[in-house]
N, C-alpha and C positions, 0 to 999 in steps of 0.2 A: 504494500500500500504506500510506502516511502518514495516509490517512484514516479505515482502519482497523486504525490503529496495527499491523500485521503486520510480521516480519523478513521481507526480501528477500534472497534469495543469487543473485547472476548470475556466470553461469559463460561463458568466450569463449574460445577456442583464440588469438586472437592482438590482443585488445584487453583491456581493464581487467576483471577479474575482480573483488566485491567483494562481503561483507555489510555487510549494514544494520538496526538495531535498526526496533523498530515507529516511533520517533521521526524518522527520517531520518536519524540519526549514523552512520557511516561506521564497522564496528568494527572489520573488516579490508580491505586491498585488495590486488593483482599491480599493478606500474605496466604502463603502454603498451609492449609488443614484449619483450617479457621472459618469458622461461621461469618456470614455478615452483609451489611445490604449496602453496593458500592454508591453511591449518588456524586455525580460528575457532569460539568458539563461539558457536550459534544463539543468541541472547537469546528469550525468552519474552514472547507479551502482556502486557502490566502490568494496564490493565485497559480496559472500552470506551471509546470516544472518543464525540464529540458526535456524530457523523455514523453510527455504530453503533446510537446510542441511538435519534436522532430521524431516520435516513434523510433524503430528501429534503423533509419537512415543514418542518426548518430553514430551508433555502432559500426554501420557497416562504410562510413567514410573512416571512422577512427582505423579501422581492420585495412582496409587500402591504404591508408596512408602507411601503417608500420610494415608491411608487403612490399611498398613503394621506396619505403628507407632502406629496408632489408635489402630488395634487390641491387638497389644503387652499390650499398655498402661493397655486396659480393660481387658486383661489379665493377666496381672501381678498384677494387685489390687485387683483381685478376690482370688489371690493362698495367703492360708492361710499363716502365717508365721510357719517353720519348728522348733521346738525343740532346732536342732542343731544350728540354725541362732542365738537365744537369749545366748547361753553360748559362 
């Protein structure tokens, strides 16, 4: 839910009950083995996030680009040194 900044409320009969802002902060929680009735409020989107915006296109420019460095790298240490470079 982090990714698309949303609040999360997880509700459990006998483990950690807790909400969560769209950022992943923790606003309330029940601890472990404990009775109890949590009363929190929802927090609201703020606003989109990058992964909202650009889906998985982020990803798949970031994944080209280091492909892109990669190959240059093993290509530029394969091309001999020229003549003219050393004078």
């Amino acid at each position: 839910a982090i990714e698309c900044g949303v609040p999360v409320v997880r509700c459990t009969a006998s483990g950690i009950s807790y909400v969560t802002d769209g950022k992943g902060a923790v606003v309330g929680k029940t601890e472990l083995g404990t009775r109890g009735i949590l009363v929190s409020h929802l927090p609201e989107r703020e606003k989109p996030t990058l992964y909202l915006l650009w889906g998985d296109w982020f990803v798949l420019v970031c994944v080209i680009i280091f492909v892109g460095a990669f190959a240059v790298k093993k290509w530029w240490r394969k091309t001999p040194p020229q003549l003219s470079d050393l004078i």
